[in-house]
C-alpha positions in Angstrom: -11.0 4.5 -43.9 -12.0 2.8 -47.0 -14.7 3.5 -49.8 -14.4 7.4 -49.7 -14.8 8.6 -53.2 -18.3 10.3 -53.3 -19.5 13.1 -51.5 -22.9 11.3 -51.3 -21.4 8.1 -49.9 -21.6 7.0 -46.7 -17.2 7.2 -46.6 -17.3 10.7 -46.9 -20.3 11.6 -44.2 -17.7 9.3 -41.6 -14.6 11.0 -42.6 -16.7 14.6 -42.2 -17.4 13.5 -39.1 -13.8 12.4 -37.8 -12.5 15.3 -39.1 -15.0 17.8 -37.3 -13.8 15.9 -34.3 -10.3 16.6 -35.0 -8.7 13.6 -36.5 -6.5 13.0 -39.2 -8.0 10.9 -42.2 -6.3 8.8 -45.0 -9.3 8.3 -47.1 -9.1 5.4 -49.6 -10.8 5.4 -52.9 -10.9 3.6 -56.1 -12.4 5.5 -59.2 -12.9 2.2 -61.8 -15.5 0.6 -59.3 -17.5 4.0 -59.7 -17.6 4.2 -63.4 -18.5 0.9 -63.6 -21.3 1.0 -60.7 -22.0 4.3 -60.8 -21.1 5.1 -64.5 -19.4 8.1 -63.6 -16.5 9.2 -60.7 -16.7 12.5 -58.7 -13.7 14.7 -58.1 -11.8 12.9 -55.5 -9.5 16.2 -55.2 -12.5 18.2 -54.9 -13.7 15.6 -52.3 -10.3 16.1 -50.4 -10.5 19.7 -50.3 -13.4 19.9 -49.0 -12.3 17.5 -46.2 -9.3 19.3 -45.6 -11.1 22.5 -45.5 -12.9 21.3 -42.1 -9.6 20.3 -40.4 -8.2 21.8 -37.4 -4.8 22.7 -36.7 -2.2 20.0 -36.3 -4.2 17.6 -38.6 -4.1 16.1 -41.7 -6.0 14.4 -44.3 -4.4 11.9 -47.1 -5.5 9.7 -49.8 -4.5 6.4 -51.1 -6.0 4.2 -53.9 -6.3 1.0 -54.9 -8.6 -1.9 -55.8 -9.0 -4.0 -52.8 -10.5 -7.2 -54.8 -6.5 -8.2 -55.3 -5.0 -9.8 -52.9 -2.1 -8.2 -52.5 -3.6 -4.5 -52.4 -5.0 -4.3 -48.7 -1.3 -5.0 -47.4 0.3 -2.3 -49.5 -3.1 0.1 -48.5 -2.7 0.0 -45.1 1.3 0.3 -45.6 0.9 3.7 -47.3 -1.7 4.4 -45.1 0.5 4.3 -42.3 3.4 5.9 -44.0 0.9 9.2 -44.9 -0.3 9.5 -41.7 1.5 7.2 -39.3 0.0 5.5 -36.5 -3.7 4.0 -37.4 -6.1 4.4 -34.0 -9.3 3.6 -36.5 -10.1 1.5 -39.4 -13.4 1.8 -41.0 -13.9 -0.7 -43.7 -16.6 1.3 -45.8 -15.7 -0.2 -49.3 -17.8 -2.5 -51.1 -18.6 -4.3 -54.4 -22.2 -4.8 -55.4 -23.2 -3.5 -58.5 -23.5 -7.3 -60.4 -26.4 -8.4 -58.5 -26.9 -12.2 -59.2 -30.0 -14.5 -58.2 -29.8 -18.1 -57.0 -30.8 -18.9 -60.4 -28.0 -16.2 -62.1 -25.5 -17.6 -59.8 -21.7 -18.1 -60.7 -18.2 -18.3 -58.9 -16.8 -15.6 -60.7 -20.0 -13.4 -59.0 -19.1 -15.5 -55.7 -15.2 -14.5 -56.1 -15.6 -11.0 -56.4 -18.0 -10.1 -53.9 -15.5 -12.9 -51.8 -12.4 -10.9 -52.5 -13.5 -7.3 -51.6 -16.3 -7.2 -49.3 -15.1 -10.0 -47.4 -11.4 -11.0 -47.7 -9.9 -7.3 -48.2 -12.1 -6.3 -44.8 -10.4 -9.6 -43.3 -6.7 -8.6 -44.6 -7.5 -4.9 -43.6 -8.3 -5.6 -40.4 -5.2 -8.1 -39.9 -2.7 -5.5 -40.8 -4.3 -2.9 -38.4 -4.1 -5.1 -35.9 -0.2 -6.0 -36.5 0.7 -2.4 -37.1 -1.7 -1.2 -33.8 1.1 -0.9 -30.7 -1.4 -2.0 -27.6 -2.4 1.6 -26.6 -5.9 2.4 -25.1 -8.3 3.2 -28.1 -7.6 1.0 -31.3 -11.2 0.7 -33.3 -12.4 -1.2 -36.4 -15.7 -1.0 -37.9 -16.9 -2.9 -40.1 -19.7 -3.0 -42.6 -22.8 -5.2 -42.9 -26.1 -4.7 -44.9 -28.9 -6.0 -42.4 -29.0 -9.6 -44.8 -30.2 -11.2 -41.5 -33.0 -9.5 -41.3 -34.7 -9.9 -44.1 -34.3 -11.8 -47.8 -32.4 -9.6 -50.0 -34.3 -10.8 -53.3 -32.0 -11.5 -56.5 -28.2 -9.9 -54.8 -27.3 -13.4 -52.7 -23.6 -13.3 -53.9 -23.2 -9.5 -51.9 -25.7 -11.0 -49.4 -23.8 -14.0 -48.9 -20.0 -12.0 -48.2 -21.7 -9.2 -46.1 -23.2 -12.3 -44.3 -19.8 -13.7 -43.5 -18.4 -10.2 -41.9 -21.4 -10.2 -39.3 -20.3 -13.7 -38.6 -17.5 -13.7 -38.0 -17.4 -10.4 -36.0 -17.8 -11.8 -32.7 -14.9 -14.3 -33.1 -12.4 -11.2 -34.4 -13.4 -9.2 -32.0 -12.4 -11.6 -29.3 -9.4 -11.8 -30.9 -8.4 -8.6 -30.9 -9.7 -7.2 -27.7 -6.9 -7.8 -25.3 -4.7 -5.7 -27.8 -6.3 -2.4 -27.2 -8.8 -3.0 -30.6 -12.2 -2.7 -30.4 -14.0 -4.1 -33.2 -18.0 -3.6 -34.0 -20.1 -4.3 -37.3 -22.4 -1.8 -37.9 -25.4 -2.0 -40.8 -26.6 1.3 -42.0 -29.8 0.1 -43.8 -30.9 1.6 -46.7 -29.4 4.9 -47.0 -29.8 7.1 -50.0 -26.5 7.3 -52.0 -28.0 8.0 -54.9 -29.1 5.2 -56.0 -32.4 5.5 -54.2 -33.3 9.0 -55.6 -36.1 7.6 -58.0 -37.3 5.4 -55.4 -41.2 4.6 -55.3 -42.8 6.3 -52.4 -44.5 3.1 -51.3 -40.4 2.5 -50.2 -40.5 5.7 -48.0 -43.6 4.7 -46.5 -42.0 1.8 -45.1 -39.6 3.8 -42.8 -42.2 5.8 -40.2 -40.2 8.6 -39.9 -41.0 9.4 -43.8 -37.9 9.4 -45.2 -34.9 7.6 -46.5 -31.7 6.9 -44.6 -29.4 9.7 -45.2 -25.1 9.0 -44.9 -24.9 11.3 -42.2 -27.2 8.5 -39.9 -24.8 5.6 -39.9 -22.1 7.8 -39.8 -23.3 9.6 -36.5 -23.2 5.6 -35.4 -19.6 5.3 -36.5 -18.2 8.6 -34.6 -19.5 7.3 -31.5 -18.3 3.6 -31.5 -14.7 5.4 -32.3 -14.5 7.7 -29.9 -14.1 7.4 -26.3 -17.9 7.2 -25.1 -17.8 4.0 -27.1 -15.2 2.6 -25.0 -17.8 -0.5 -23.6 -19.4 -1.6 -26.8 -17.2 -4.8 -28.4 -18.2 -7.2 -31.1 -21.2 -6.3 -31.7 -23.6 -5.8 -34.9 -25.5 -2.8 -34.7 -28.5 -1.6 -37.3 -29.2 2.1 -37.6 -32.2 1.7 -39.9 -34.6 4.5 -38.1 -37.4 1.6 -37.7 -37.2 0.5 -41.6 -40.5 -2.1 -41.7 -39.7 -5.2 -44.0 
């Protein structure tokens, strides 16, 4: 799966998940994009220990890096993927760019381009080479990632808003596509779940989800564990929002 490089993300609540249910994980992570979202990166080894301290026996989990805003990057991603852990039954397309959040007004094509190449093309290429590497057994999944831009204006960040947008559009269409090869392939948006970024966040913003508190990673990734196992067998193409009742 993609975008695992912080132990607060959402990437590494999934991949806590899969591996309490046994799988084997090749985690992808790309330390620039945290410095320069973020300003700092944690400890992807210490991330992966602690990963591979909850496998069981038999499985495995490996790591591969790159920045999946060039073009050529998702091919050779899933290629080492593949060659660390070989067979791919799940892709979860976590990653995202969003830190250079532009207005209509602040609008440009480099801002267009780059929330284009990774949030929308990579997920697109990702998903492609899955799909030709995926050998027709029972079980293929892919997951992708939306941010609930449908359901209500998301003031002042329309180039993210705009290549999230495209994913949930185009997910019924892929997924046709790629159910009669043994892939199931659903869109999920998480809603606003605390990452980090939300830790000084007024409470007039908690008050707006009626359970009283923020989205934590372990929600959507709950979500995610389900639609990729067997129980979620039935549930293709569809865009799903785990927001605990978030009022706009």
């Amino acid at each position: 799966m993609t975008g695992v490089s912080r132990r607060r993300g959402i990437g590494f609540a999934v991949a806590s998940r899969l591996v309490d249910a046994g799988a084997s994980v090749v985690v992808h992570h790309h330390g620039p994009h945290d410095v320069e979202e973020y300003g700092d990166a944690d400890d992807v080894d210490a991330l992966l220990d602690a990963l591979r301290g909850r496998v069981r026996s038999g499985a495995v989990v490996a790591e591969v890096a790159g920045d999946l805003g060039s073009a050529e990057v998702p091919g050779s991603v899933l290629a080492d993927a593949v060659a660390a852990g070989g067979h791919l039954d799940v892709l979860v397309c976590n990653h995202a760019h969003g830190g250079d959040a532009v207005s209509l007004a602040d609008l440009t094509s480099a801002a267009l381009d780059r929330h284009f190449e990774v949030n929308t093309r990579a997920t697109l290429l990702l998903t492609r080479g899955f799909a030709e590497q995926h050998d027709g057994r029972r079980g293929g999944r892919v997951i992708w990632m939306t941010s609930g831009q449908g359901l209500g204006p998301m003031h002042g960040n329309l180039a993210y808003a705009v290549s999230k947008a495209a994913l949930e559009g185009a997910t019924a269409t892929v997924a046709d596509e790629l159910v009669e090869a043994g892939i199931l392939l659903n869109t999920v948006n998480p809603g606003p779940v605390n990452t980090g970024y939300l830790d000084d966040v007024a409470h007039a913003v908690v008050d707006r989800f009626p359970t009283g508190r923020l989205g934590r990673p372990d929600d959507p990734a709950r979500l995610i564990a389900w639609l990729v196992s067997d129980e979620g067998e039935w549930m293709v193409g569809q865009v799903l929002h785990t927001e605990g009742g978030f009022r706009r």
